[in-house]
N, C-alpha and C positions, 0 to 999 in steps of 0.2 A: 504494500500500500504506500503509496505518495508520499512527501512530508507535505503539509500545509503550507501555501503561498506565502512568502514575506509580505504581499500585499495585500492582503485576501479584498477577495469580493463581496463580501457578506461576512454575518458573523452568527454564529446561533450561543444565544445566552442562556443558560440552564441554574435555578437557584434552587436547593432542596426542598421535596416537597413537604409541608409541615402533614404531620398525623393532624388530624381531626378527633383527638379526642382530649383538646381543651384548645384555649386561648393563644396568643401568641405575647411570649413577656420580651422584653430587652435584649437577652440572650441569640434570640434568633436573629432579631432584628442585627445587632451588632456582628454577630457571627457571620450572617449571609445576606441576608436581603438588604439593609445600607451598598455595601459595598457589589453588590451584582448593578445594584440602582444605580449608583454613579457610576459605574463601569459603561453601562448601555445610556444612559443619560448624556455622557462625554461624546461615546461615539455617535449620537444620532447627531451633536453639535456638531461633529466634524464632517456631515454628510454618509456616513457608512449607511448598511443596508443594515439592518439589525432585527435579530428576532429573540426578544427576551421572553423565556416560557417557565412556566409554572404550574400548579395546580395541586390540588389538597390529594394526599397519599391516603385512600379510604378503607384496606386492607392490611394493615397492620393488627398485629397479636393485640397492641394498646387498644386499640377500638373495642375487640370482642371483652376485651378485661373490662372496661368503663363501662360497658352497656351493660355487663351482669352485674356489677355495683349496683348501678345505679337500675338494675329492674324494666330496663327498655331494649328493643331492638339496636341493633347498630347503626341501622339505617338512621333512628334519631338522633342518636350521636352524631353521626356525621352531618347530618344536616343542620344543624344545629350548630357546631364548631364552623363546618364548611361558610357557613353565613357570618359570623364571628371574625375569624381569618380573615375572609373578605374586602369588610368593614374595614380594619384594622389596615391591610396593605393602601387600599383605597385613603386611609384617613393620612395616614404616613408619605402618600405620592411617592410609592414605589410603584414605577408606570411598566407592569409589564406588559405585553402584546399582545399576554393569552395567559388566561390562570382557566386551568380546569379541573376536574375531578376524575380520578381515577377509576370511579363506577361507572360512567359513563361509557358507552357502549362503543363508540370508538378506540377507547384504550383497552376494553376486553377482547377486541376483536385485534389490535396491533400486539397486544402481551400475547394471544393466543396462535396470530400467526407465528410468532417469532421462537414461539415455543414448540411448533410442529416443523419450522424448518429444520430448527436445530437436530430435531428429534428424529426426523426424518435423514440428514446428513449422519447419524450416528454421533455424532457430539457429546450426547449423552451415557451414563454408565446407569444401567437397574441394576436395585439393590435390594437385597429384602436385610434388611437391620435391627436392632433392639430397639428400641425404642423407651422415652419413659412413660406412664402410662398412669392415669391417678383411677386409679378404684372401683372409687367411692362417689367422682364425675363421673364412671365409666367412657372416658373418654383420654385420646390419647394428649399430650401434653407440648405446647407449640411453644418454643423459647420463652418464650414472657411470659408463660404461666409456671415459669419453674424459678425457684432463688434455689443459692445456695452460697457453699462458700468457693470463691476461685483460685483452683489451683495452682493459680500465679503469685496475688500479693497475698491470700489470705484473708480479704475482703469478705466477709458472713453474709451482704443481702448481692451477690452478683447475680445476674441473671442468665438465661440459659443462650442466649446468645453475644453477650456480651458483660463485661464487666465495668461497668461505668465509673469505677474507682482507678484502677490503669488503663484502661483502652482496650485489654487485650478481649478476641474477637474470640470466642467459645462455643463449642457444642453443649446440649444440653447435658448430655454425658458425662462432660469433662468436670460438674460441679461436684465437688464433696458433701455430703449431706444435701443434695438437694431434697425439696421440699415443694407439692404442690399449693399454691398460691389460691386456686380454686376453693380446696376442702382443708389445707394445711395438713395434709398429711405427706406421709414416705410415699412416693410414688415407686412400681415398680418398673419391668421391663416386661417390652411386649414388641412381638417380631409383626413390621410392617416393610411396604415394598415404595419404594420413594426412587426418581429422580435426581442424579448428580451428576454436577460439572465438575470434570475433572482438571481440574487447576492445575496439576502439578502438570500435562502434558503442555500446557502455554507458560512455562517458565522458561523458556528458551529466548520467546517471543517477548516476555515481560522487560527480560535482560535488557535485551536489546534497547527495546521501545523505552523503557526506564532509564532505567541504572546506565545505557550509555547515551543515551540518544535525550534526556531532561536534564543531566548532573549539574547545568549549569545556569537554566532555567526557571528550574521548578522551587519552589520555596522549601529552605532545607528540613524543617517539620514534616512537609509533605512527603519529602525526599528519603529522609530518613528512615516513618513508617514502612515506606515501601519496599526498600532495602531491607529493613529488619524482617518483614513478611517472607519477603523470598529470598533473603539467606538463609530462613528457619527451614526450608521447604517447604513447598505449596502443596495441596489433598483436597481431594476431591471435595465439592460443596454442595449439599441439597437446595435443590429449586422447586422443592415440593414439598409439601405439608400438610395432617391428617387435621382439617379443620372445615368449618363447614359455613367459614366467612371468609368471602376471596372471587378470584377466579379460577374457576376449576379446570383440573388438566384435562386439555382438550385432544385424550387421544386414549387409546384403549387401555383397560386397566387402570385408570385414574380416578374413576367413578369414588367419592366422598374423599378427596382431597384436591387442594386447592392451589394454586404457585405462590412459593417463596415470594413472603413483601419484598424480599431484596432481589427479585428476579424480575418483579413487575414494575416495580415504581420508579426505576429508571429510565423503562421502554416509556413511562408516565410524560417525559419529556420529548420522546418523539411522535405518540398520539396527540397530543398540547398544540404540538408546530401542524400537525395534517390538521387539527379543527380551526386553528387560526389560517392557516393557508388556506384552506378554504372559505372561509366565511370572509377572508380577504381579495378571491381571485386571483390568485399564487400557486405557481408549484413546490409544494413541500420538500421535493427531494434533495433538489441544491446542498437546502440547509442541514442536511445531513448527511448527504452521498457525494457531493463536489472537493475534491481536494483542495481548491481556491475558499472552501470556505473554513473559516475560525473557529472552533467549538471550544468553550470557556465553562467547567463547572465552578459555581461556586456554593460552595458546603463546610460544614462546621468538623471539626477534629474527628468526629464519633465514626463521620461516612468517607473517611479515606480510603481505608480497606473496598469497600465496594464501587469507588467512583475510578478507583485507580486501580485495582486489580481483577474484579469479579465484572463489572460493566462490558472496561473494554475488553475481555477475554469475551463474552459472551460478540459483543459487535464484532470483531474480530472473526470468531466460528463461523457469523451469518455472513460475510465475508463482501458485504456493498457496503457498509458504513464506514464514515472517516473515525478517528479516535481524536480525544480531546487535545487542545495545542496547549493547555493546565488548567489544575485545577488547585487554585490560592486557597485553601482551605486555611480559614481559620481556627486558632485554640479555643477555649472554653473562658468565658467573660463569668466572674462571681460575683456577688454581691453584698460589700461590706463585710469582705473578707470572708464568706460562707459559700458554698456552691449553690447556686441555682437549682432549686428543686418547683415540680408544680406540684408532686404529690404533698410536699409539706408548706406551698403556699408562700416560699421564700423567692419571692420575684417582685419585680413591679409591671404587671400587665400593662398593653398597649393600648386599649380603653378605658381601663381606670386611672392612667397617666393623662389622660384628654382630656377626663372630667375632673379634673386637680389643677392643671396646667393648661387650661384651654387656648387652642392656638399658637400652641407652642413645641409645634412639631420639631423643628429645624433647630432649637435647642436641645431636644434629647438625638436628634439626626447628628447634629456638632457635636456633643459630648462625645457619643458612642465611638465615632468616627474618629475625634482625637485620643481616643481612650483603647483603640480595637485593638484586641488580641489576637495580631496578627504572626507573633511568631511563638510568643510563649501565651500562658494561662493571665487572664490581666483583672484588674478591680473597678468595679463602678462603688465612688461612693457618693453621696448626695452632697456631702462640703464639695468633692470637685466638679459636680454637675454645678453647682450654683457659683462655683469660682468662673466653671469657663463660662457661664452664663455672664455672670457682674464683670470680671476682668474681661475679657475678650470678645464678646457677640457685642456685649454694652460699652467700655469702654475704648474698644477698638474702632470694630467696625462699623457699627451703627453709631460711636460718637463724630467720626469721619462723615458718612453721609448726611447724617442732621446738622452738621456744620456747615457742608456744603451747600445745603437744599435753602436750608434758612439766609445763608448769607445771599445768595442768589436771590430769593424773593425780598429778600430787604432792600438790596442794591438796586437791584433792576429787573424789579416785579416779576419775577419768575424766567426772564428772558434770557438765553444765554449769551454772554456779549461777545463783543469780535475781540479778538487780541491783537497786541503790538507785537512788532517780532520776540520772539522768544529769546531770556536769555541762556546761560548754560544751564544753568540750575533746571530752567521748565526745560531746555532738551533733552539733560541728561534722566529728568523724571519720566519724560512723555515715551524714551528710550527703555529705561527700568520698567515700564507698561506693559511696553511690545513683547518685552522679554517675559513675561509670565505665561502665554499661554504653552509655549514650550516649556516650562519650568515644571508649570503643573500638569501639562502631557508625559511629561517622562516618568513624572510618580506615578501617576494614573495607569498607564500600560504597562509597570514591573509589579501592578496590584500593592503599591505602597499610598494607600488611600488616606494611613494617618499624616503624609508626610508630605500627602498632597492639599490635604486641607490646609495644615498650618502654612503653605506658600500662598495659598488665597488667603490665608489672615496678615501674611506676612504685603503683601499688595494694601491690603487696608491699614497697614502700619506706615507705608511708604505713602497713601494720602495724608495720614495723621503729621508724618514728620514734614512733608511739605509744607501743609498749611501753618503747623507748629514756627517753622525755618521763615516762610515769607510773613507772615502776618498780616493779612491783608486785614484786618479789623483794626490794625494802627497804622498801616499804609494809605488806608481810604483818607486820612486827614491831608495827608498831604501830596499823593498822587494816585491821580484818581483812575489814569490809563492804567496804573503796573497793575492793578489789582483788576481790572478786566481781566488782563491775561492769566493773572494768577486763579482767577476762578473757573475761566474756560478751560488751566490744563485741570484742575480741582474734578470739574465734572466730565474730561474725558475720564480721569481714574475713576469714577463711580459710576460709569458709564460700563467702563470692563467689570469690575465688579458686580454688576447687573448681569452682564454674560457670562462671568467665569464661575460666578457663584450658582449658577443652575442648579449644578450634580449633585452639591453639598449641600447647599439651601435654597430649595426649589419652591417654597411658599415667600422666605424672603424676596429672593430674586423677581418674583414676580409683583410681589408689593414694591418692589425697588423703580420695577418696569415700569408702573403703575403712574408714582412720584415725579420719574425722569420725564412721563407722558409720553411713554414710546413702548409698541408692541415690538420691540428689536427684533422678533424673524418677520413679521411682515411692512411696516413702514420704514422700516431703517436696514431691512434684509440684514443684520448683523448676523455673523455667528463667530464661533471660537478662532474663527484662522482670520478675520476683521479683526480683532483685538490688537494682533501681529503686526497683521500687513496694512491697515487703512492709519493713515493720520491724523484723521478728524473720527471721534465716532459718535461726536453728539456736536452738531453743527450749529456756527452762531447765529441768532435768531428765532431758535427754536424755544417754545412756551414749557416751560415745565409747571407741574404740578405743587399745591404748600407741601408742606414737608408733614410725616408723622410717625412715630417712636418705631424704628423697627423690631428691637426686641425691649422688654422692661427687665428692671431689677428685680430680681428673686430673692424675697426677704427672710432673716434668720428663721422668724418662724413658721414658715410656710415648709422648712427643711425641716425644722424639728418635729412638724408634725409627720413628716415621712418617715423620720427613723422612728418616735413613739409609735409608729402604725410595724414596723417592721420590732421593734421589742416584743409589741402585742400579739405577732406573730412567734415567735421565739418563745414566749411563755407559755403558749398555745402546743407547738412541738413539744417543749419540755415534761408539759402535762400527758401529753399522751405517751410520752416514751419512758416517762416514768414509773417504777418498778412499786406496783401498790402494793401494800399488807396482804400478805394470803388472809384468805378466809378464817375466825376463829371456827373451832369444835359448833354444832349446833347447840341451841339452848333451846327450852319449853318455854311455849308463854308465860308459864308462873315466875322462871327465871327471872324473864325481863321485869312483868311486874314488882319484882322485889326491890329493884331498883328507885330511887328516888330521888328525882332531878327536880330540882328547883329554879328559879332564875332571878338571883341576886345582883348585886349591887358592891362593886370593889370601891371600898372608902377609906381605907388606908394603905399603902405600900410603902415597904422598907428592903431593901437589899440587905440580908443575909452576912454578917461579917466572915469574914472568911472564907469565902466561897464564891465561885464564880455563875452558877447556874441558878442559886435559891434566893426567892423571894418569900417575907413575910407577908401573909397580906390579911387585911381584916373586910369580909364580906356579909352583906347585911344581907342576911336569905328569905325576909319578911318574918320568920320564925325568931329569929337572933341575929346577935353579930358574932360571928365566929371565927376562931384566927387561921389559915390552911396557908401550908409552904408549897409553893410553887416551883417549877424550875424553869422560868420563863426570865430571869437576867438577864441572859444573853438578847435576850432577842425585844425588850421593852423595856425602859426607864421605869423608875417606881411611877416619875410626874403624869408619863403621860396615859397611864390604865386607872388615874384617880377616877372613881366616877362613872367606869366602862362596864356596864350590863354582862354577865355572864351567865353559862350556863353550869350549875354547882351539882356534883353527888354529893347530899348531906347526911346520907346515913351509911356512908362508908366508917367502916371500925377508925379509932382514931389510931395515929401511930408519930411516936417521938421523930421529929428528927433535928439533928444537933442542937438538942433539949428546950427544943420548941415543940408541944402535940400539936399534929397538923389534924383540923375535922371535918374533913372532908378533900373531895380534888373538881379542881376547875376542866371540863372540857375542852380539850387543843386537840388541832390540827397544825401540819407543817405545810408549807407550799412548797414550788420547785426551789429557792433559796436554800433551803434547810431552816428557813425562820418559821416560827410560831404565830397560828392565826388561832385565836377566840371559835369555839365556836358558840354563836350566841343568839340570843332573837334580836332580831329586828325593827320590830317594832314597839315604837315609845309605850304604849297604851297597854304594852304587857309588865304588871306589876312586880315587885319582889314577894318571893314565896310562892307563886303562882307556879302549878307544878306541870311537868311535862311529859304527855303521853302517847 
């Protein structure tokens, strides 16, 4: 097969598909879809053909898991998330060409041919296998319904195809102590006949295509994986699976099993491009069959293995597809120093971020994008989301353009003026301009998108120091011509900025448009390689718009209500993972009733000399006031339980202790801290003595 054009003529953009069985948080967004957006966003500036494709991955083990939770079919799960997703890529202006769904009868019908070609060329190895198998479901057991621990780091919850603590990519088998997820029992083994790609015979071709043919290329995380894969040797992989949510194999003897998610939901990206090709009057194949064209995954650390070895082996067998020119995978973005989880709620969702932050896309777009984990594991924390928010989107660039816009409508009513000839200072500025689109095209195409941002901020710094350097606001006193000029070169840089800042901040940019009073692709035809090559790109005489804030300041407390929403999350975790008291022995009802709880009233407290855990304390039971040793020190000052309602056993035997008789004992509980909570009523209107049944 060819290599790919140095020039290609088209490009086919591919971004992982999300499972639909929850939301889309920060994580994804920062991991893959930001950077696939400005990827295709860049190139459509630069005139290329471009087909950025997508679509909700609706056969995954997670789906049939969420739907037995939660007591519904799959079908509503996916429809339901699929709608969500959506929403969410839509709200964020990640513009792909074509988002589709993987149920959809187009991609059953492209997964199904490409699974009887193969099948048909012999590609495939049958197998009849152990398999693991739970009971008590009567049913056999599909990667995600199995944990266990991985016989790699030693990790206790891995799963049966992966271990999401190292990376390393697992058969169900290969877990110790696995355990079904279903019914939490020992699953056994159970012999079935499954579908395998035999990987280890395209190690030859991996070499190649890899290890000699990317070394220099390819980003070294990605690089690395791959080479650790096939140093280790490659073996055979099932592309089939005893489940009875999916697509079913479509050929004899398949009958109640269905294709491997990781065999389908990649062919997900060439059903994607035939539904867009046609609903557009396009032929699809180009974008996948042309050597002249560019194929680009972009995917998060977890889908290397499959995007890079398992894919193209399978495109590869079927023997008309190109294989990809890289795939920039990014690492795993955490949160406040914890890893991203949805099942324990440790994320910041992509719609509850909208309704907190409204209109403030292109600040969480900037953070993620300054912040991407693109070669190692990296941290989102809420101070530096709000740093790069105040320092840089506000004080940079947006203090730049609001200088510019304002001074302009002050000076002359909105109008851009003519300038005098330039001196060195505005040419060697209007020079430093030209020179950005190349600056930030070079990052852009080696997928160093954090490194291309900061050159577009680094551009809104170079209008900052301009206007900082000439000062047209104490110039205007005394000549009145220098500071025409100086605003006209003023709003050519805010002018590129308009343009260059698309990819990155594509709702700024368009309020920027908005301001400037110019639709730049159709009245002023601008695009990325104008920025370059034209000299003027906002011409004198033209009307611009008043000026208005492009981003605001984000205040301390509107942070701190995020992290106290993410503690409350983390007490929440704590609580459930928490190891509670076994059960005591039963007791009879006359047991309990023997008991005799009262609800007093704590009116004196003294700490215990000598001791660090006892309190004296004297509580009025409506009955008496009687004096009971507590061992609540640590955990409550004497001052402040004066006064504090409890709940008292009063006919506990009395018993000395360091020659105090305590008569009775107060009701405690601990929280996840290890401190001591009261347990107690409630409510004011319950008296002391007043007893409890």
């Amino acid at each position: 097969m060819a290599q790919h054009s140095n020039s290609p003529a088209r490009y086919t953009i591919t971004a992982a598909l999300p499972y639909t069985n929850g939301p889309i948080h920060i994580g994804h967004l920062a991991g893959v879809y930001v950077p696939a957006d400005i990827y295709a966003r860049y190139l459509r500036m630069r005139g290329k053909d471009v087909a950025f494709v997508c679509g909700s991955d609706e056969h995954g083990v997670a789906i049939s898991m969420k739907a037995k939770k939660e007591g519904v079919t799959p079908k509503a799960i996916i429809d339901k998330y699929d709608g969500i997703i959506r929403q969410s890529f839509q709200d964020f202006g990640i513009t792909f060409d074509n988002y589709s769904r993987t149920s959809r009868e187009i991609h059953h019908k492209t997964a199904g041919d490409f699974f009887k070609r193969l099948n048909d060329q012999g590609d495939f190895i049958e197998e009849i296998t152990a398999q693991l198998y739970d009971e008590e479901a009567q049913q056999f057991l599909a990667d995600r319904f199995v944990i266990g621990t991985c016989p790699n780091c030693g990790h206790e919850e891995a799963y049966g195809d992966q271990c999401e603590n190292c990376g390393t990519s697992l058969n169900a088998t290969d877990l110790i102590n696995p355990k079904s997820t279903i019914t939490g029992t020992k699953p056994t083994t159970k012999e079935t006949k499954h579908w395998f790609l035999p990987l280890d015979k395209h190690e030859d071709f991996l070499k190649e295509w890899i290890l000699e043919g990317h070394k220099s290329d390819w980003k070294p995380n990605v690089y690395g994986q791959c080479k650790s894969w096939i140093d280790d040797g490659l073996r055979p992989r099932a592309v089939t699976r005893d489940l009875d949510w999916g697509i079913p194999v479509p050929v004899k003897g398949g009958e109640g099993k269905v294709l491997y998610v990781w065999f389908d939901a990649p062919i997900g990206y060439i059903s994607s491009t035939k539904e867009w090709a046609e609903r557009e009057g396009k032929d699809w194949e180009p974008y996948w069959k042309s050597d002249d064209t560019k194929l680009v995954h972009f995917i998060g650390k977890d889908n290397i293995v499959f995007h890079c070895i398992i894919f193209p082996s399978i495109l590869k067998a079927h023997g008309d597809y190109i294989l990809p020119e890289n795939v920039p995978a990014n690492e795993f973005l955490n949160l406040e120093g914890n890893k991203l989880s949805t099942s324990k709620n440790w994320a910041v969702w992509l719609h509850e971020y909208l309704e907190e932050f409204p209109d403030m896309q292109d600040v969480l777009r900037y953070t993620l994008t300054a912040n991407a984990p693109e070669t190692k594991d990296n941290d989102f924390t809420w101070k530096d989301f709000q740093a790069r928010n105040n320092n840089e989107l506000v004080a940079i660039f947006g203090n730049f353009i609001n200088r510019v816009v304002v001074l302009t409508n002050k000076y002359y009513d909105g109008v851009v003026p003519s300038p005098l000839p330039f001196s060195s200072i505005d040419t060697e500025t209007l020079e430093q301009l030209q020179k950005y689109p190349e600056i930030i095209s070079r990052s852009i195409e080696r997928y160093r998108f954090r490194e291309a941002g900061q050159e577009l901020m680094n551009l809104a710094r170079l209008g900052n120091k301009y206007l900082a350097d000439e000062e047209p606001w104490k110039v205007i006193k005394q000549d009145e011509e220098r500071v025409k000029t100086i605003m006209f070169v003023a709003l050519q840089i805010a002018t590129g900025l308009a343009v260059l800042s698309e990819p990155f901040l594509p709702f700024t940019s368009t309020k920027l448009k908005s301001i400037l009073n110019v639709a730049l692709s159709e009245v002023e035809g601008l695009d990325w390689n104008d920025v370059e090559e034209k000299e003027t790109l906002l011409s004198s005489g033209h009307q611009i718009n008043k000026g208005e804030l492009l981003f605001r300041k984000i205040e301390d407390k509107e942070i701190q209500a995020q992290l106290d929403k993410l503690e409350a999350t983390k007490k929440i975790n704590e609580n459930a993972n928490k190891a509670l008291m076994p059960q005591k022995d039963t007791i009879t009802f006359d047991d309990f009733t023997k008991l005799d709880m009262r609800v007093g009233t704590i009116v004196e407290a003294e700490k215990m000399a000598k001791t660090k855990k006892l309190m004296v304390l004297k509580v009025d039971t409506g009955l008496d006031v009687r004096t009971i040793v507590s061992g609540i020190a640590e955990s409550f000052s004497a001052a402040e339980i004066i006064g504090k309602k409890v709940t008292v056993l009063i006919n506990l035997a009395p018993r000395a202790l360091r020659g105090v008789e305590s008569e009775g004992m107060i009701l405690m509980t601990e929280n996840t801290d290890g401190k001591l909570v009261f347990v107690n009523p409630d409510e004011d209107a319950v008296g002391n003595g007043e007893g409890i049944n």
